[in-house]
C-alpha atoms as one frame of an Amber mdcrd trajectory, in Angstrom:
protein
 207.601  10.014  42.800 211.441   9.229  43.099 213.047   6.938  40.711 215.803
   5.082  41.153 218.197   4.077  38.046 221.507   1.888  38.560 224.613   2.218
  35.918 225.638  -1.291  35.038 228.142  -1.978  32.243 231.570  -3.548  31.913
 234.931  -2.537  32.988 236.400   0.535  31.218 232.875   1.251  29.382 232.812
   5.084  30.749 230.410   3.999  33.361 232.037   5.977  36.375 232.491   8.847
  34.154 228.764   8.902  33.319 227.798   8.881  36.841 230.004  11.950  37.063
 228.349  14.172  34.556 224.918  12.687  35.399 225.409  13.646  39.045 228.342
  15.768  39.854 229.925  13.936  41.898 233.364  13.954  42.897 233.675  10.258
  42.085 237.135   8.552  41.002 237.186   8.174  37.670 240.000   5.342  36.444
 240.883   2.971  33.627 241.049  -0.472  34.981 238.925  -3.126  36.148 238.116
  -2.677  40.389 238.255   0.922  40.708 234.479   0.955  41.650 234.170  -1.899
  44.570 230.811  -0.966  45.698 228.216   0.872  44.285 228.053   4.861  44.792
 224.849   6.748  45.011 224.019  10.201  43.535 221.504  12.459  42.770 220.838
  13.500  39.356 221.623  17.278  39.322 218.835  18.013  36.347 215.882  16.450
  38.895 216.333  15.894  42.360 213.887  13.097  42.099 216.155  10.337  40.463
 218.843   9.019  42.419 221.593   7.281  40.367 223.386   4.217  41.396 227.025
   3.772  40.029 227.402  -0.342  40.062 230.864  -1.847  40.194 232.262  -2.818
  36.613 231.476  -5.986  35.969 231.589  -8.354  32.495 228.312 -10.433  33.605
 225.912 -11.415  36.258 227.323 -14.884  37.379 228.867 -14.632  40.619 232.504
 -15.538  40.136 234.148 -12.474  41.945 233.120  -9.402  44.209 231.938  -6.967
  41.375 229.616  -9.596  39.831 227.920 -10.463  42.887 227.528  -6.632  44.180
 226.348  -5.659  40.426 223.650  -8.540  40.316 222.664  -8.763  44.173 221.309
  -4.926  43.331 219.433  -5.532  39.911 217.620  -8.935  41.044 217.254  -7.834
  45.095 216.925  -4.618  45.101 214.886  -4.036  41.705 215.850  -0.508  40.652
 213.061   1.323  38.311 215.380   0.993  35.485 218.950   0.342  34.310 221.148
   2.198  32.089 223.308  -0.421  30.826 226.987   1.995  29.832 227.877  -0.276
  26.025 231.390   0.709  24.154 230.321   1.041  21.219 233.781   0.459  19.890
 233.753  -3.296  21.798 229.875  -3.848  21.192 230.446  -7.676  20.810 231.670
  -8.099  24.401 229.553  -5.549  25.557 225.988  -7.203  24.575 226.883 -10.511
  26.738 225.900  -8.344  29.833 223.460  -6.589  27.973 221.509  -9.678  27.368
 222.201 -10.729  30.781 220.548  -8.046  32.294 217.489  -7.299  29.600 216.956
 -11.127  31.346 216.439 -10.195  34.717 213.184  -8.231  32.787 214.106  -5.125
  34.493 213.475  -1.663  32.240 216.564  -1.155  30.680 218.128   1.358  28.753
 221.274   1.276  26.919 223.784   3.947  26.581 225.810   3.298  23.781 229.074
   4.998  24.672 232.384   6.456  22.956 230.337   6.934  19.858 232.925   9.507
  18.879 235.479   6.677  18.655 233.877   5.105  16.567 233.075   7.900  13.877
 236.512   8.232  14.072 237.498   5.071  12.811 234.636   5.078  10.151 232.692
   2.685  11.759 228.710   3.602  11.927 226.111   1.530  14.274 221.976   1.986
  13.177 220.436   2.147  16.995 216.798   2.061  15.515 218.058  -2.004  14.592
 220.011  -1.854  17.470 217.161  -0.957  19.675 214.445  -3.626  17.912 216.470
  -5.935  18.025 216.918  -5.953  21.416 213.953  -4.642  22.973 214.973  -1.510
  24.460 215.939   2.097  23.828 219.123   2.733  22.376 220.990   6.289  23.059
 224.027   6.970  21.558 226.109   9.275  24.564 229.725  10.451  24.670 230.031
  10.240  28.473 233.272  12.359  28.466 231.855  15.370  26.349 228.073  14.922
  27.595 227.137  14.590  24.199 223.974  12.956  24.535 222.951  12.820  28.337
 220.196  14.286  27.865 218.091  12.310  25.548 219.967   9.489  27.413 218.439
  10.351  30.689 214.949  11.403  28.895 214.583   8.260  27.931 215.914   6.772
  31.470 213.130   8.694  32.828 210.267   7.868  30.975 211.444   4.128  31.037
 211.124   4.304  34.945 207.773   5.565  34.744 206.582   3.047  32.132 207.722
   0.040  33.798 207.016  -2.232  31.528 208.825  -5.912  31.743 210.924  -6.433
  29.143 210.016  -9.378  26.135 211.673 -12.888  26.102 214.188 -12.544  22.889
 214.473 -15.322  20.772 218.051 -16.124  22.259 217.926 -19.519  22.912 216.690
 -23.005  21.209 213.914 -25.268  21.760 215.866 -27.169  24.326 216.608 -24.703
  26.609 213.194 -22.615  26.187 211.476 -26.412  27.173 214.082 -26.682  30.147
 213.090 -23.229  31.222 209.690 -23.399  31.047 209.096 -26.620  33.059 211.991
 -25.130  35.804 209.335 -21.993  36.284 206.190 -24.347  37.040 208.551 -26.314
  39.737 209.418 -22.603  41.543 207.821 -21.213  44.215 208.461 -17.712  43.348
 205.235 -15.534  43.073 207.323 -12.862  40.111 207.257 -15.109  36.689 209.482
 -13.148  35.879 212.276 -14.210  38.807 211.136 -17.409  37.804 212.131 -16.980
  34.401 215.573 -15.759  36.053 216.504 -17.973  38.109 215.456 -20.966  35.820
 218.038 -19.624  33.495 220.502 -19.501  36.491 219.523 -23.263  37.469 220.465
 -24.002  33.850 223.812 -22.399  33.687 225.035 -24.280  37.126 224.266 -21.097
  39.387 225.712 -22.263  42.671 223.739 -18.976  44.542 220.453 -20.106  43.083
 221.162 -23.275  42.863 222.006 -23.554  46.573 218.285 -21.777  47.386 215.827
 -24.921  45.789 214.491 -27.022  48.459 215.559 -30.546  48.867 212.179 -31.788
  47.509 212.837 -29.750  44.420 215.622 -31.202  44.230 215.562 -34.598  42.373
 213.323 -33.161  40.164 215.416 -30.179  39.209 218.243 -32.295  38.285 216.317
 -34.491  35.948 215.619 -31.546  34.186 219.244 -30.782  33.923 220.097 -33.766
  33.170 217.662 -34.338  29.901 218.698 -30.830  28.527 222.617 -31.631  29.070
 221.872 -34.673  26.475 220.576 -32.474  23.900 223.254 -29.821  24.556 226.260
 -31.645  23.809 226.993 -32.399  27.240 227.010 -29.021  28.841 224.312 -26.527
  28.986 225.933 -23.467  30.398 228.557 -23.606  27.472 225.508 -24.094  24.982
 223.791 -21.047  26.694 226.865 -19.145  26.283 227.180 -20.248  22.560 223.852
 -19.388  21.781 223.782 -15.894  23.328 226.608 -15.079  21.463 225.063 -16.534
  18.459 222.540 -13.538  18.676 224.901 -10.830  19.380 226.754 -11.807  15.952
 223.464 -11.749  14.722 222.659  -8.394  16.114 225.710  -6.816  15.045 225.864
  -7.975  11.691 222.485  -6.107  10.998 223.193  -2.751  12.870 226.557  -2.292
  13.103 228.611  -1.293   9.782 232.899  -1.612  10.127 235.274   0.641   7.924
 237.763  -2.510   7.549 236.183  -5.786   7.894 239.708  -7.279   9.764 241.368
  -5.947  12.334 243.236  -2.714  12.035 246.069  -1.812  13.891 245.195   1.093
  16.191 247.784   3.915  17.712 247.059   2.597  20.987 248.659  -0.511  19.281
 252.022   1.029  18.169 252.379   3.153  21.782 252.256  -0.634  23.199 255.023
  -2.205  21.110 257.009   0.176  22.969 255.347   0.664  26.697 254.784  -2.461
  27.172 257.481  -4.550  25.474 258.910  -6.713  27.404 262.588  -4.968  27.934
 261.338  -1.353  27.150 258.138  -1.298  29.843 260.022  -1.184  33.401 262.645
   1.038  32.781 260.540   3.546  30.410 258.069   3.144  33.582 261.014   4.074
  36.335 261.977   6.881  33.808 258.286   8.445  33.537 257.812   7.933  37.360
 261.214  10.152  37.930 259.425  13.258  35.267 257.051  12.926  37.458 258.938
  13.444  40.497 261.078  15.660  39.215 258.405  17.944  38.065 256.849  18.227
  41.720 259.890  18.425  43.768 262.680  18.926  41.720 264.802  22.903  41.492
 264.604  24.841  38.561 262.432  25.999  35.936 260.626  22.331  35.258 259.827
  21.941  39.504 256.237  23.574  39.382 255.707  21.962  42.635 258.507  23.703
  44.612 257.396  26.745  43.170 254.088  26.721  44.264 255.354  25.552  47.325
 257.465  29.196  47.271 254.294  31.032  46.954 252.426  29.088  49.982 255.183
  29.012  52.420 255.984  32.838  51.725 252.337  33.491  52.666 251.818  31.732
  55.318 255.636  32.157  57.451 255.073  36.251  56.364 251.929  38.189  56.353
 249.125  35.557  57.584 251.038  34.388  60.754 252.232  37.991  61.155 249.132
  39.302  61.017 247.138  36.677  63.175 250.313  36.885  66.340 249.791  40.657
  65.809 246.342  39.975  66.306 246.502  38.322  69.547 249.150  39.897  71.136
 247.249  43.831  70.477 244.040  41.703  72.591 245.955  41.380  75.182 246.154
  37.808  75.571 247.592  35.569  77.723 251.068  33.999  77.502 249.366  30.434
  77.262 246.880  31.476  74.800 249.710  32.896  72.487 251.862  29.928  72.768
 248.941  27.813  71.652 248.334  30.034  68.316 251.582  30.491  67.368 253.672
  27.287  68.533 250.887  25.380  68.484 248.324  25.947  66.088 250.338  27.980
  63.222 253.800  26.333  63.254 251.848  23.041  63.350 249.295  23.398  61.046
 251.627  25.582  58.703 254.231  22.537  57.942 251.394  20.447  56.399 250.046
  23.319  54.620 252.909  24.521  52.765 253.108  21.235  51.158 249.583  21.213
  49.655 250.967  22.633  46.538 253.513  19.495  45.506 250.720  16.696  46.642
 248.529  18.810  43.915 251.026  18.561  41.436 251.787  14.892  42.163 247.948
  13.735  42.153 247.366  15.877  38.977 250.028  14.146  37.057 249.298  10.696
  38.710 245.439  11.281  37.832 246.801  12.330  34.181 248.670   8.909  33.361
 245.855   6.823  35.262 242.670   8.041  33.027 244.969   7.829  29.824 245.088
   4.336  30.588 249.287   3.960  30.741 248.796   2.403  34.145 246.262  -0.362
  33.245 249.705  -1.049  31.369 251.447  -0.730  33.937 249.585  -3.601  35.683
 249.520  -5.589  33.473 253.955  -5.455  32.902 253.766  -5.980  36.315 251.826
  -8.898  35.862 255.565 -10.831  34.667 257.095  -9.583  38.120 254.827  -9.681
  40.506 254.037 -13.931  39.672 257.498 -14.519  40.567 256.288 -13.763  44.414
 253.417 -15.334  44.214 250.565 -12.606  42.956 249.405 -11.738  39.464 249.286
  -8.073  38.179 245.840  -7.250  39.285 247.793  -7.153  43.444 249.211  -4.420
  41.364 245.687  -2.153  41.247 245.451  -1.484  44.815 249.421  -1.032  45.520
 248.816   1.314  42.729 245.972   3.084  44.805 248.302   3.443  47.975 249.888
   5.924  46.131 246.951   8.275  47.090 245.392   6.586  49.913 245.939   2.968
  51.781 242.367   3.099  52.881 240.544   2.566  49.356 243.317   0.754  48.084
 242.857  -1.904  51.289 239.232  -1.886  49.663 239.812  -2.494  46.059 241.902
  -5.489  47.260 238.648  -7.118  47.932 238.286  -7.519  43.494 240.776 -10.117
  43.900 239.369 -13.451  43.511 240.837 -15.657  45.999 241.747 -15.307  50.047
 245.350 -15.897  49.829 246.044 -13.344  47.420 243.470 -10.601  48.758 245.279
 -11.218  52.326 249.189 -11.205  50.884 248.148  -7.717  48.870 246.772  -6.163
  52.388 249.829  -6.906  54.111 251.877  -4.905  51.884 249.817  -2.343  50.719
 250.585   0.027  53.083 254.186  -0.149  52.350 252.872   2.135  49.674 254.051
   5.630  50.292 250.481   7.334  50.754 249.600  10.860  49.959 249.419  11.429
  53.809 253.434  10.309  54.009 254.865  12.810  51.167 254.556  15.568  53.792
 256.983  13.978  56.220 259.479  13.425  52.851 259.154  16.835  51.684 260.064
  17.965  54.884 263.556  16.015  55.215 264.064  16.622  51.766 264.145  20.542
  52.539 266.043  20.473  55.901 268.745  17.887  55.547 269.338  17.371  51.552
 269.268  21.026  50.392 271.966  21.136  48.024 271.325  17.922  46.930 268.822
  16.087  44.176 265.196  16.420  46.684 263.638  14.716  43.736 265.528  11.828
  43.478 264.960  11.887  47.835 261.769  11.549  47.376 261.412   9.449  44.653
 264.509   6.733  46.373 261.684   6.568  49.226 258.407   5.960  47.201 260.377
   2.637  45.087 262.049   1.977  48.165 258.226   1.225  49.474 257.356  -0.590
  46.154 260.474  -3.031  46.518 260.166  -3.841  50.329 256.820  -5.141  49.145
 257.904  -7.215  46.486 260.524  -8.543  49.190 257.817  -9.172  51.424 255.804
 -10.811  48.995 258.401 -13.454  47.887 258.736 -14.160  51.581 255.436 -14.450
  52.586 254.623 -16.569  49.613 257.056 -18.741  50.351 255.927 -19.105  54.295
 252.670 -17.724  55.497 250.586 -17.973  51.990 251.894 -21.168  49.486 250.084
 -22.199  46.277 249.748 -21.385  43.461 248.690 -18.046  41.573 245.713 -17.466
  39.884 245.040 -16.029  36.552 244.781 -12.698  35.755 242.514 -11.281  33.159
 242.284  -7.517  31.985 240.834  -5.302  29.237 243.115  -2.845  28.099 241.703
   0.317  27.466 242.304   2.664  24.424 244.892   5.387  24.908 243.273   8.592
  24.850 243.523  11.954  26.423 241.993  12.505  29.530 239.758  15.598  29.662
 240.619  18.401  32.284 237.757  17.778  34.180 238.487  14.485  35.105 241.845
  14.868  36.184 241.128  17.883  37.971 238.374  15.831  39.634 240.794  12.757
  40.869 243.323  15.645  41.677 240.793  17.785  44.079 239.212  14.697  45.482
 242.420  13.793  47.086 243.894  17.269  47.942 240.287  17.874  49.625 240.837
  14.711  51.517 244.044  16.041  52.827 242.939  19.505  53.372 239.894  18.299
  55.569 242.344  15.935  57.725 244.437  19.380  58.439 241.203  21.152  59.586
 239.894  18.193  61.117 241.964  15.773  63.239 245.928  17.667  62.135 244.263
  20.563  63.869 243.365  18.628  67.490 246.194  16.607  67.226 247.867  19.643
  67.209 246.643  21.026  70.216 246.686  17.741  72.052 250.409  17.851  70.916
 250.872  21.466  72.454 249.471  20.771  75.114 251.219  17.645  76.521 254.326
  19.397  75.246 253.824  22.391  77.872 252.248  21.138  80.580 252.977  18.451
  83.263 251.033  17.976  87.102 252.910  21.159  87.844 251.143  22.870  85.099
 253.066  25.005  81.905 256.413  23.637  82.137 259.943  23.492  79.559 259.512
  20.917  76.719 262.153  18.587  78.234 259.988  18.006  81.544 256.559  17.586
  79.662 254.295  14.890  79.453 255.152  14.475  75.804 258.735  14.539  77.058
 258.131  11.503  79.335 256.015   9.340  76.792 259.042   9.929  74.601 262.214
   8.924  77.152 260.259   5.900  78.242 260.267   4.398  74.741 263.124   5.609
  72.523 265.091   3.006  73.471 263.740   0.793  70.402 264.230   3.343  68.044
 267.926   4.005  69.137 269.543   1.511  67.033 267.893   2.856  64.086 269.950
   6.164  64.621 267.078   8.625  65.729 266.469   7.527  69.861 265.734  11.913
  70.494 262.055  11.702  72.162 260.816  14.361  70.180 261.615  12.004  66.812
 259.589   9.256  69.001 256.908  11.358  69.625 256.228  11.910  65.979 256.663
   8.717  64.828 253.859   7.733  67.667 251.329  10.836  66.494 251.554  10.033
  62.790 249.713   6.067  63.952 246.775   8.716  64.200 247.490  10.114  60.806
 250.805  10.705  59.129 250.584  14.263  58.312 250.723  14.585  62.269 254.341
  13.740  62.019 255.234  17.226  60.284 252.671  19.281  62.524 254.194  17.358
  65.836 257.949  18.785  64.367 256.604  21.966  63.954 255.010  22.715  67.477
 258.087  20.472  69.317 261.129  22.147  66.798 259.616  25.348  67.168 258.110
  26.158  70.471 260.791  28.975  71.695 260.038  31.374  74.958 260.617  34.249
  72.411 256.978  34.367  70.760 257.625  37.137  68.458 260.888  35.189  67.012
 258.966  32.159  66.572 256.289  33.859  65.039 258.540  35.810  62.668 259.712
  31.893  62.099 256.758  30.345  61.196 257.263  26.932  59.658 260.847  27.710
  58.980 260.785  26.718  62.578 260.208  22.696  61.671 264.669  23.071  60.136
 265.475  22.542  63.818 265.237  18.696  62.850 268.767  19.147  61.269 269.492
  19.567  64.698 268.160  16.060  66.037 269.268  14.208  62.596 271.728  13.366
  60.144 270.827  12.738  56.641 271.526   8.888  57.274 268.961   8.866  60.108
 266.619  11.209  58.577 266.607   8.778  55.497 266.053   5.895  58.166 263.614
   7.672  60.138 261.506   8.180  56.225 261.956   4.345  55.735 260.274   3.657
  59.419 257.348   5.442  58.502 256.872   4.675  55.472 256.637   1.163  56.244
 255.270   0.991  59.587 251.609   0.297  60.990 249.553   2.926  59.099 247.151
   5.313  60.180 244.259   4.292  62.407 241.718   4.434  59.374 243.945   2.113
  57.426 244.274  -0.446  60.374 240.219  -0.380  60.377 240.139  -0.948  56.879
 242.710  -3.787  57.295 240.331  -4.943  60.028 237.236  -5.079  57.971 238.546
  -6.207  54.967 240.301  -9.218  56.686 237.252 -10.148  58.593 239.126 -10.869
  61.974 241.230  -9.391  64.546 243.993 -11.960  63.986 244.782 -11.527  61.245
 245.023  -7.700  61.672 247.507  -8.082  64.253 249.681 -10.511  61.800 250.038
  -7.843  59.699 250.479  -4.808  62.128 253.483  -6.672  63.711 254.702  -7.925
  60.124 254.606  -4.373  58.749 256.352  -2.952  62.706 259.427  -5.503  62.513
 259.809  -4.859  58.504 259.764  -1.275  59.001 262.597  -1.915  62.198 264.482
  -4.541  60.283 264.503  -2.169  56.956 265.708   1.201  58.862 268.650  -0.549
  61.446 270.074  -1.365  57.803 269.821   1.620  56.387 271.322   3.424  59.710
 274.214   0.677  60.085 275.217   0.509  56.355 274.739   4.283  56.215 276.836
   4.824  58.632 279.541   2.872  57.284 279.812   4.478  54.026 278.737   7.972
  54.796
């Protein structure tokens, strides 16, 4: 028989990194609130049998934003065999509000009481044999990042599933309420007592979803009820449920859970934040750890690991693999056509998004490193200050944060935002974000045109560049297209700690795989598409300058002329990387270096794509980066725009705000550019 068994627990718990171990999965593992949207399935790797469910994050099961009502649609609809409800053991307090929230819905829980190493460490010690009477259900202390404990955890999982038994009413709540509960379940239809039971405390605690579902004969009925509990409960029942739940977790804790200090201690996550996030020291000691970064994967010298590895790939790939694959083809005798497509085509292509594999490692590997040790939960929430001035609070800041990697699950993640006018501003700039997909086009500029110069501060000019145009943006729009006022934001911040290699290496691979599987996927056709319009007209194989591609690109570079790149093949790219913006370096390397000499452009390689230097200066290469950067992202963003605003309207606003941003931004940059330099 399969089993299936959902993770549910709150924000920052370890929950995601559970589902990890438990399952193997590549999954994202971060350190702030909306990082898991929807839930994720996997399959235990111990027993193919259970599949596990990874629920979004989530601090209860009232349906006040998108996590809550995808977390609680799943336990109550769907009815998994069991839960596995993820508790931080160094929080336990806040943590047992959901608990007791779920152990309601009567579905066989377990509870994984998490980071149980934390709290030896601050001489803290929790009895789970009281834990687990108290509360009805097994108790399994864990340390999700070491695996300590997985075993017995999912052991116990298991044999819940099996049992399952419905969980026992706990003596949470006072005669009042138990009375007001218990005539509620003889007035409901449902044939389950125990959704009954449920949803009665739902009708109780002003549950518009249930609430909404009682028939209008129920209805008069159902508020009478209401009505003589509110008079015994000071006026308002959901606060009195609230008060009492929380009444028995004090309870709970007081007789299984034993503290070192009995007040509050001041932690070193404490001290790091008097400095990262004080109120002067936070931005710039942000800008200056952003530029490390930076430096570190493009910079010259013995710190740039990225350029080094770069070295290594590019060496391989322009010497003995391209070598030996034109050697290849030419000793078989092919045909002229055939060896144009391999080497101008497929290898020069293909090799100028390859070569820069290396540095995107590097940059998600450090990114991944500072996102798991919880420093950018900080950073959201510093941002929190700036970002109300233009109308958003700091948690818009989460999924500009995730357009670092990709603008595809950072569109998603926009959806944990808890009102329309904020979810709609955040997906208009999001993609202003310079994406893991656009580093390729700046890496290439930054070798060809600013050699000599500082490629690291290139590079890193072009990603804040992104970040302010969408705080720009956002003022304006704020003040136009989206007024009112901003809503609150909320957020846990998690303990500073270490992240372990696995994770990191996890975040780091599940992007770089991402990438890799775009260049072997659609880089690869586009590539040949590219080639081939680039050849060929109605004639048949024909020069460059009277291709297809050729035409496309003379019929519309007269927009792009005033921002000081109006050569076709510049156009061209710019119009390939809509597919995907990697496609932008491939289309320079088949269109810089196609040559009639075959064995010179082979010997050239992707050393082929510094013909650009040709086509640009540095103050239209610099405006060309801007264009793209901020321009109508790949097709798989615009979809995810698409869904995520719900109508084709409102896509287009934002495709034609992003198109005359990205125009407005780059004439600028090419008229003032030109001026000084």
């Amino acid at each position: 028989m399969k089993y299936t068994i959902a993770l549910a627990g709150n924000p920052n718990s370890g929950k995601t990194t559970l589902f990890n171990e438990l399952t193997g999965s590549k999954q994202h593992v971060g350190n702030w609130p909306g990082v898991t949207v929807d839930k994720k399935e996997g399959i235990y790797k111990k027993d193919k049998e259970v599949e596990i469910l990874d629920l979004p994050g989530t601090y209860s099961l009232s349906p006040y934003s998108a996590e809550e009502i995808v977390a609680r649609d799943y336990i109550v609809k769907e009815k998994p065999n069991a839960v596995i409800n993820i508790v931080d053991g160094t929080s336990i307090e806040r943590n047992l509000y959901l608990t007791l929230q779920i152990i309601e819905t009567k579905i066989p829980t377990v509870i994984a009481l998490n980071m149980m190493d934390e709290v030896e460490a601050k001489g803290d010690s929790i009895d789970c044999n009281k834990l687990s009477k108290a509360l009805g259900v097994k108790v399994v202390p864990i340390v999700a990042r070491s695996g300590k404990g997985l075993k017995e955890l999912m052991d116990a999982a298991i044999q819940t599933a099996k049992e399952g038994k419905t969980l026992n009413d706990l003596a949470i709540f006072d005669e009042n309420i138990n009375s007001a509960i218990s005539r509620l379940e003889e007035l409901l239809p449902d044939k389950n007592q125990e959704d009954r039971n449920w949803k009665a405390i739902k009708i109780l605690e002003g549950d518009e979803v249930v609430t909404n579902e009682i028939s209008e004969d129920m209805k008069a009925a159902v508020a009478e009820i209401i009505s003589e509990t509110e008079k015994h409960a000071d006026g308002d029942t959901e606060a009195k449920i609230a008060d009492l739940r929380y009444q028995y977790i004090a309870k709970v804790v007081k007789d299984s859970v034993k503290k070192k200090h009995a007040g509050h201690v001041e932690t070193k996550s404490d001290k790091l934040d008097k400095i990262l996030t004080n109120r002067f020291l936070a931005l710039p000691l942000f800008a200056a750890i952003m530029y490390l970064m930076f430096t570190i994967t493009f910079g010259e010298g013995p710190i740039g690991i990225g350029v080094w590895l770069q070295t290594l790939v590019t060496d391989f790939w322009d010497g003995p693999f391209t070598t030996a694959i034109s050697d290849f083809i030419v000793n078989a005798g092919a045909s002229e056509w055939a060896i144009s497509l391999v080497v101008d085509g497929i290898l020069a292509g293909l090799g100028g998004v390859v070569s820069f594999m290396p540095q995107i490692l590097v940059l998600f590997l450090l990114m991944s490193f500072m996102e798991d040790s919880g420093y950018m939960a900080r950073v959201a929430f510093v941002m929190d200050r700036l970002f109300r001035k233009f109308g958003l609070s700091g948690k818009s800041f989460i999924p500009l944060l995730m357009g670092f990697g990709c603008s595809v699950p950072a569109l998603m993640a926009s959806r944990t935002l808890e009102n329309e006018k904020d979810r709609r501003l955040t997906m208009m700039i999001t993609p202003f974000m310079s994406c893991g997909a656009k580093l390729p086009i700046y890496l290439m500029f930054a070798a060809t045109l600013f050699p000599n110069d500082n490629q690291a501060l290139i590079v890193y000019s072009i990603y804040f560049l992104g970040l302010g145009v969408a705080i720009l943006s956002g003022i304006i729009l704020s003040k136009t297209l989206f007024k009112g006022g901003v809503s609150n934001f909320i957020m846990e911040l998690p303990q500073y700690r270490i992240p372990t290699a696995k994770s990191v290496l996890i975040h780091a691979w599940d992007k770089v795989k991402g990438f890799a599987i775009k260049a072997g996927t659609v880089i690869f056709a586009s590539t040949v598409l590219i080639w081939f319009l680039s050849s060929f007209n109605f004639s048949g194989m024909v020069d460059m300058e009277e291709s297809f591609l050729a035409y496309i690109g003379n019929a519309v570079k007269f927009i792009f002329v005033p921002l000081g790149f109006g050569n076709w093949k510049a156009v061209v790219g710019t119009l390939t990387g809509f597919i995907a913006k990697e496609n932008i370096v491939s289309t320079f390397g088949v269109l810089f270096g196609a040559s009639e000499d075959v064995a010179a452009a082979a010997a050239e390689g992707t050393a082929a794509i510094s013909g650009v230097a040709e086509v640009f200066t540095k103050v239209s290469a610099y405006s060309y980066m801007a264009f793209n950067l901020l321009c109508m992202p790949c097709f798989a963003a615009v979809g995810a725009i698409r869904r995520e605003m719900g109508s084709w309207k409102w896509t287009f606003r934002t495709i034609a705000f992003q198109m005359i941003t990205a125009w407005i931004v780059a004439f600028i940059i090419n008229i003032v550019g030109t001026i000084i330099f």
